[in-house]
FIROTOR-963186 format. One line per field, with one value per residue: residue number from 1; residue in three letters; chain; x, y, z of N, C-alpha, C, CB in turn. Coordinates in Angstrom, 1 decimal, m for minus. Each point is the difference from the previous one (the first is absolute). Glycine has a CB too. Layout:
<sites>
k: NUM | ... .
r: Ala | ... .
c: A | ... .
nx: X | ... .
ny: Y | ... .
nz: Z | ... .
cax: X | ... .
cay: Y | ... .
caz: Z | ... .
cx: X | ... .
cy: Y | ... .
cz: Z | ... .
cbx: X | ... .
cby: Y | ... .
cbz: Z | ... .
</sites>
This chain:
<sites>
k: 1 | 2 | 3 | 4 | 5 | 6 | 7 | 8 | 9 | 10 | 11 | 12 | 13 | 14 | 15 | 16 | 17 | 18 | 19 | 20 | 21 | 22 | 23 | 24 | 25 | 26 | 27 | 28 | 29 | 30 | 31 | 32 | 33 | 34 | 35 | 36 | 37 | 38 | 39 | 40 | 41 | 42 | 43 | 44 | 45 | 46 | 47 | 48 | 49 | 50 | 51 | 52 | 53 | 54 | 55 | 56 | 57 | 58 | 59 | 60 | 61 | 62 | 63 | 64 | 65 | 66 | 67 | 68 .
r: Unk | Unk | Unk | Unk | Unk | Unk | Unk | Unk | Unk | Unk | Unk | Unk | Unk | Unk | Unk | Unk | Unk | Unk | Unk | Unk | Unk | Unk | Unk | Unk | Unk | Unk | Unk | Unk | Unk | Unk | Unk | Unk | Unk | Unk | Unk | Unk | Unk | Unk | Unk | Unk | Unk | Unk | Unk | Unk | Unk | Unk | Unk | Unk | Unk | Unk | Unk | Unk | Unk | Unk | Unk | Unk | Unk | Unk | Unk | Unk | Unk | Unk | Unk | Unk | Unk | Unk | Unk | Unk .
c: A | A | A | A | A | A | A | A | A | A | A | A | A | A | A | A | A | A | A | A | A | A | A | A | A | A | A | A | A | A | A | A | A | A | A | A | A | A | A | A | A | A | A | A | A | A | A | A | A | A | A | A | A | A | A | A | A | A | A | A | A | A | A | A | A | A | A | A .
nx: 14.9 | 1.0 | 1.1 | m3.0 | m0.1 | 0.2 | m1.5 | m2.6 | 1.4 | 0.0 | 3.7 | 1.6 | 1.2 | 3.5 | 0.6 | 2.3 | 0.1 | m1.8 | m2.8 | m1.9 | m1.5 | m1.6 | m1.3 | m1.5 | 2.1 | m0.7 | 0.0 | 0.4 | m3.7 | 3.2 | m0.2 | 2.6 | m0.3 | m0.3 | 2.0 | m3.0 | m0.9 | m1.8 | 1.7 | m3.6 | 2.2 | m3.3 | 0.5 | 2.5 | 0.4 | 2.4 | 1.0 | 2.6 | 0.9 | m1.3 | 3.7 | m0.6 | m2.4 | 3.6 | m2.3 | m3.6 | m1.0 | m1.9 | 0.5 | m1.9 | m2.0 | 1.3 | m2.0 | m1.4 | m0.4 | m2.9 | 1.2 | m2.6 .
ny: 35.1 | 3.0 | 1.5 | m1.1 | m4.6 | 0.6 | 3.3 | m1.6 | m2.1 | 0.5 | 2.1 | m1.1 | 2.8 | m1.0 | 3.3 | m1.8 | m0.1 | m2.5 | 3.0 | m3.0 | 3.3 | m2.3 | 2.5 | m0.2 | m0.1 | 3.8 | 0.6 | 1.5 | 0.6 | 1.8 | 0.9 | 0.0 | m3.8 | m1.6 | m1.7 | m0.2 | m3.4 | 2.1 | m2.1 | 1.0 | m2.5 | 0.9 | 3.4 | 0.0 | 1.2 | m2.0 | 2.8 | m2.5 | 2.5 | m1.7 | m0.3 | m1.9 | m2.6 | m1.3 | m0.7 | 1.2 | m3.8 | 0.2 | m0.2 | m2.0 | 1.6 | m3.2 | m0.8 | m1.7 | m2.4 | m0.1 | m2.5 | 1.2 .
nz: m83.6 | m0.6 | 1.9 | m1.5 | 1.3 | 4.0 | 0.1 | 2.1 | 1.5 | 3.1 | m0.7 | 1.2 | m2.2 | m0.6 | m0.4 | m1.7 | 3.2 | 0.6 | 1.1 | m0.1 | m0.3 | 0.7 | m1.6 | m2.2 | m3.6 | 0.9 | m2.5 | 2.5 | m0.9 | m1.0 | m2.9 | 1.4 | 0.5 | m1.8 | 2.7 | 2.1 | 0.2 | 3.5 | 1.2 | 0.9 | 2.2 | 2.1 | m0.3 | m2.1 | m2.3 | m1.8 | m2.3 | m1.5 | m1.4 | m2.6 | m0.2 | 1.8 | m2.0 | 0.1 | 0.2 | m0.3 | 1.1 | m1.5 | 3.8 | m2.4 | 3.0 | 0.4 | m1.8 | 3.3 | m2.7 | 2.0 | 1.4 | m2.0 .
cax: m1.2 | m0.4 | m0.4 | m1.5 | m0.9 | m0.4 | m0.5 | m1.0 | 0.1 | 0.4 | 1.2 | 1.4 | 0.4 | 1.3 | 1.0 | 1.1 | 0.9 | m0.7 | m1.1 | m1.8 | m1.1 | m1.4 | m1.4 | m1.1 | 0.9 | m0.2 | 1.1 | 0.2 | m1.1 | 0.3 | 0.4 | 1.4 | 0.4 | m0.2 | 0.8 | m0.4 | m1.2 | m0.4 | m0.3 | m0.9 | m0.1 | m0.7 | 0.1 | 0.9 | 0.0 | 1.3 | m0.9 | 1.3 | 0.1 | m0.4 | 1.2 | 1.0 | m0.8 | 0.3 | m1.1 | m0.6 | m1.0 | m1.8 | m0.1 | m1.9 | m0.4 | m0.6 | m1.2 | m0.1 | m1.0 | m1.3 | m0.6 | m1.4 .
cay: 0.9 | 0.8 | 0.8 | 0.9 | m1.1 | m0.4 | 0.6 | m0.6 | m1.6 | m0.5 | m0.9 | 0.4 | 0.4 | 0.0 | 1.4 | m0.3 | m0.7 | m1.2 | 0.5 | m0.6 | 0.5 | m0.9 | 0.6 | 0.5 | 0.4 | 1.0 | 1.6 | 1.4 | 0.8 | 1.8 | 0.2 | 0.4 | m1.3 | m1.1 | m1.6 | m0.3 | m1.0 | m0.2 | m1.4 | 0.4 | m0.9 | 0.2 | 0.7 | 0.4 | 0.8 | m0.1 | 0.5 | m0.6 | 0.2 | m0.9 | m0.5 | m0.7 | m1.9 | m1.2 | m1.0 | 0.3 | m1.1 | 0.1 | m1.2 | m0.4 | m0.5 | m1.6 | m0.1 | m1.0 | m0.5 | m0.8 | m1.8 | m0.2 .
caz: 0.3 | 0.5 | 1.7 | 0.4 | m0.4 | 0.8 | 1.0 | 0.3 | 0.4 | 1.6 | m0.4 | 0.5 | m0.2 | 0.8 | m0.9 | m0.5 | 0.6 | 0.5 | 1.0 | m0.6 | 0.8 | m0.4 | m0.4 | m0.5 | m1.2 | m1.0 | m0.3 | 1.2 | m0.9 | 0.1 | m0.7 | m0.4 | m0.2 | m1.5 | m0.1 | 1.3 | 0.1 | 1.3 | 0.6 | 1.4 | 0.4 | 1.1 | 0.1 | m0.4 | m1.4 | m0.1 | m1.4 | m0.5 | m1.2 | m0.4 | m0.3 | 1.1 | 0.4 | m0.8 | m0.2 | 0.7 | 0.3 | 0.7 | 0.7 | m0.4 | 1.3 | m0.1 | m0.4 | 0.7 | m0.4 | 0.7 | m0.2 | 0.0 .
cx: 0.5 | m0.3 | m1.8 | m1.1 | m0.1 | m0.6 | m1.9 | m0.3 | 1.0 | 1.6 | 1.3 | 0.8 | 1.9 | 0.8 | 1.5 | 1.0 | m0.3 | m1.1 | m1.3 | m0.8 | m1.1 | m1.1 | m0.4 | 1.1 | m0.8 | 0.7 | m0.9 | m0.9 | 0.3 | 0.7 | 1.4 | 0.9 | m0.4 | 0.9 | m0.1 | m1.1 | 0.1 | 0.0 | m0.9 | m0.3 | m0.9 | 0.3 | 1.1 | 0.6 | 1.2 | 0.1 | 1.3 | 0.1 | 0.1 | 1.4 | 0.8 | m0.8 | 1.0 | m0.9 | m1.6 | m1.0 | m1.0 | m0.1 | m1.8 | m0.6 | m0.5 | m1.2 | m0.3 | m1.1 | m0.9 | 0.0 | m1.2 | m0.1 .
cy: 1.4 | 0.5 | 0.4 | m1.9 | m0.4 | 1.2 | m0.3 | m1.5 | 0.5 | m0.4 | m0.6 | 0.2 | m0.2 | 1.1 | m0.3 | m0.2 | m0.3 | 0.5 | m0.7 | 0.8 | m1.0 | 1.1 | 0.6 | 0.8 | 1.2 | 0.7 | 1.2 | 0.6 | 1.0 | 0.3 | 0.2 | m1.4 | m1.3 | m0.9 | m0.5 | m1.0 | 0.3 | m1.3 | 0.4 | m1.5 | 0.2 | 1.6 | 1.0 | 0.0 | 0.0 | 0.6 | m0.1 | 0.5 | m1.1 | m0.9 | m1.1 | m1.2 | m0.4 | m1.1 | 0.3 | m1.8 | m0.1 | m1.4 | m0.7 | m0.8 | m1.9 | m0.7 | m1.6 | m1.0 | m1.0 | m1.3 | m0.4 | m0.8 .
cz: 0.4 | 1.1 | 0.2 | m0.3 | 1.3 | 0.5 | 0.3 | 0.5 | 1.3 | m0.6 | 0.7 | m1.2 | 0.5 | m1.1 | m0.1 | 0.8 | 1.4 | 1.5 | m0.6 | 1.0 | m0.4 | 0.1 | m1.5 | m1.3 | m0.6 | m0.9 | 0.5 | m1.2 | 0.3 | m1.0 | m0.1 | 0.3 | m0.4 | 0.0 | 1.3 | 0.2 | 2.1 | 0.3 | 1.2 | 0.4 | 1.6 | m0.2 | m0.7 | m1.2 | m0.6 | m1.7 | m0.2 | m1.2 | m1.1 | m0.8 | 0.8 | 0.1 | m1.2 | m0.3 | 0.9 | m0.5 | 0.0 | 1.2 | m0.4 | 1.3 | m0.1 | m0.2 | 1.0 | m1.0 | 1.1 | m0.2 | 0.3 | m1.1 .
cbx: m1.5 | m0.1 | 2.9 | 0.5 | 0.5 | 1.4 | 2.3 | m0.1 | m0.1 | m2.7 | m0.8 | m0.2 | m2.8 | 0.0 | m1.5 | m0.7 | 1.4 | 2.4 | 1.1 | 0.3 | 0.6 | 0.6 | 0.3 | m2.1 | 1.0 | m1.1 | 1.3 | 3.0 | m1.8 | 0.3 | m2.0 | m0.3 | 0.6 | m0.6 | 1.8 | 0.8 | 0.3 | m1.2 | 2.3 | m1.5 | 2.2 | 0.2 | m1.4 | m0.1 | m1.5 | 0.3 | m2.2 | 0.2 | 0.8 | m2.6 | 0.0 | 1.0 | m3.3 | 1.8 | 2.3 | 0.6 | 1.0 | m1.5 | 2.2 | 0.4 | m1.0 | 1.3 | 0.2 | 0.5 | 1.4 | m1.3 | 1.7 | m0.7 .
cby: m2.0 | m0.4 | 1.4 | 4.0 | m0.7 | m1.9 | 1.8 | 1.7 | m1.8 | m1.2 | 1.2 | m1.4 | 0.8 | m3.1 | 2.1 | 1.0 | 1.0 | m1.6 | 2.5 | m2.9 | 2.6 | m2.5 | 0.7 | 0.2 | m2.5 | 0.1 | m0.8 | 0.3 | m1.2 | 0.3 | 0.3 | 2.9 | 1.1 | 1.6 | 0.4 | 2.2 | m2.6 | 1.8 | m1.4 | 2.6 | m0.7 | m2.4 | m1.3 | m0.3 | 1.3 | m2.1 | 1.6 | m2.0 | 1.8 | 1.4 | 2.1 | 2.1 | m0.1 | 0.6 | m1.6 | 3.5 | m0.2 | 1.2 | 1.1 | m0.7 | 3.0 | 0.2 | 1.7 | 1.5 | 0.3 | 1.7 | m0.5 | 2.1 .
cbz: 0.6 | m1.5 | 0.0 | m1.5 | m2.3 | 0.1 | m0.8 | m1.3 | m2.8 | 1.4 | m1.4 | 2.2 | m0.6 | 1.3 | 1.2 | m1.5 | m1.4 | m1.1 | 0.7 | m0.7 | 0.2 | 1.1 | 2.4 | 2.5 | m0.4 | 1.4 | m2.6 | 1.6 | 0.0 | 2.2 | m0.2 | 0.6 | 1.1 | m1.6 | m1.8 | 0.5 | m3.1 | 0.0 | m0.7 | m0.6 | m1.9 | 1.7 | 1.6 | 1.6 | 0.7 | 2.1 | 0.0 | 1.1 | 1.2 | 0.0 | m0.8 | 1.5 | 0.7 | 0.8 | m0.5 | 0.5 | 0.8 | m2.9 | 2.2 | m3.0 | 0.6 | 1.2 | m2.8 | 2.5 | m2.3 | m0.3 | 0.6 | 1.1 .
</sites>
């Protein structure tokens, strides 16, 4: 898959050398930078270059099911 096929999901991200982030998966919205994705994670903003992910995780939320 694709870097831009996860943005907008919940992730973790690990980079080449073996650093991982977790959060919120954007793209950088600017014109002069373009190999750049966002990780927002609460307050905190991590912005990786896109050369450097090796792997990236979605995390899927848990679904509870009812005993009705």
């Amino acid at each position: 898959m694709l870097i831009d096929d996860y943005l907008g999901h919940i992730v973790v991200v690990e980079l080449d050398t073996s650093e991982t982030y977790q959060g919120l998966l954007e793209a950088v919205k600017d014109e002069v930078i373009t190999d750049y994705v966002k990780v927002t994670f609460g307050s905190s903003i991590d912005w990786l270059p896109r050369h450097e992910i090796y792997k990236i995780t979605p995390i899927y939320p848990k679904r509870f099911v009812s005993e009705e």
